[in-house]
C-alpha positions, 0 to 999 in steps of 0.5 A: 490459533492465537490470533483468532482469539484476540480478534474480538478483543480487537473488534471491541477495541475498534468499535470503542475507539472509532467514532459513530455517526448519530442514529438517524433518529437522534440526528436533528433534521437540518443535518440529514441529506433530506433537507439539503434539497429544501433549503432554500425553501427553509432559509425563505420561511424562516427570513419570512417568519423569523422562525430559525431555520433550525427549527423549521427543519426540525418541523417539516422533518418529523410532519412528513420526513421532508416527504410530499404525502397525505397523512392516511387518519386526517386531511392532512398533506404536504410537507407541513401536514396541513389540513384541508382548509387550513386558514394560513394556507387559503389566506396566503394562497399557498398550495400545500402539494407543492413543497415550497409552498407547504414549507412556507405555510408551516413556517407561518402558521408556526409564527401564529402559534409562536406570537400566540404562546410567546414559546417556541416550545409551546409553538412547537406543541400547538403544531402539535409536532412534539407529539411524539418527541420525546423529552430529551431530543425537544430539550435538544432541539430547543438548545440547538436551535431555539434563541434564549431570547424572544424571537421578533416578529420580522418587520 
């Protein structure tokens, strides 16, 4: 009878003692099992636009969770989330169905923004991704991901 009294004891020990994964929501997008399959893809973007591959995973994850859908309250598709017509995607002539491409155009259209704001934090907020991030985990991604320096256009 003794030993059944001591087993939350003990499950409170373990729970304490055994160390946990991060929450999904808190682990950052390039060290979840969606983004392995894409990144080649982000590793191009990001040679192409100079945008840390970081960062663009981060991008891609919270636009669509590295998912080829077409968001249900705009035009928007892709894994990017670009609108129809977008001017990146038509003058590039990418195809925002195909998750290379959508990925690729993200990485581009985040550059634009980039060299418009001189921020990737304001970059990131003219996307219009940090939208719904909080406080705390764009200061996390920023820390993790961003250069303390001005990132270079690539040459």
């Amino acid at each position: 009878m003794g030993y059944f009294r001591c087993l939350p004891a003990l499950a409170g020990l373990l729970a304490v003692t055994m160390p946990m994964a991060p929450a999904a929501e808190t682990q950052p997008w390039i060290d979840r099992p969606e983004s392995l399959v894409w990144r080649d893809a982000l590793v191009s973007a990001s040679l192409r636009s100079g945008i840390p591959v970081g960062v663009l995973a981060e991008l891609i994850g919270i636009e669509s969770g590295f998912r080829n859908i077409k968001n249900p309250n705009s035009s928007a598709f892709g894994f990017g989330q670009q609108i129809a017509g977008n001017e990146i995607m038509r003058t590039c002539r990418l195809d925002r169905s195909n998750p290379a491409d959508s990925i690729m155009g993200a990485a581009l259209e985040l550059r634009a923004k980039l060299d418009r704001t001189g921020t990737i934090q304001g970059a990131l907020r003219a996307y219009g991704t940090t939208a719904n991030m909080s406080k705390a985990r764009e200061a996390g991604i920023l820390r993790r991901f961003a250069p303390r320096q001005p990132i270079k256009s690539p040459a």
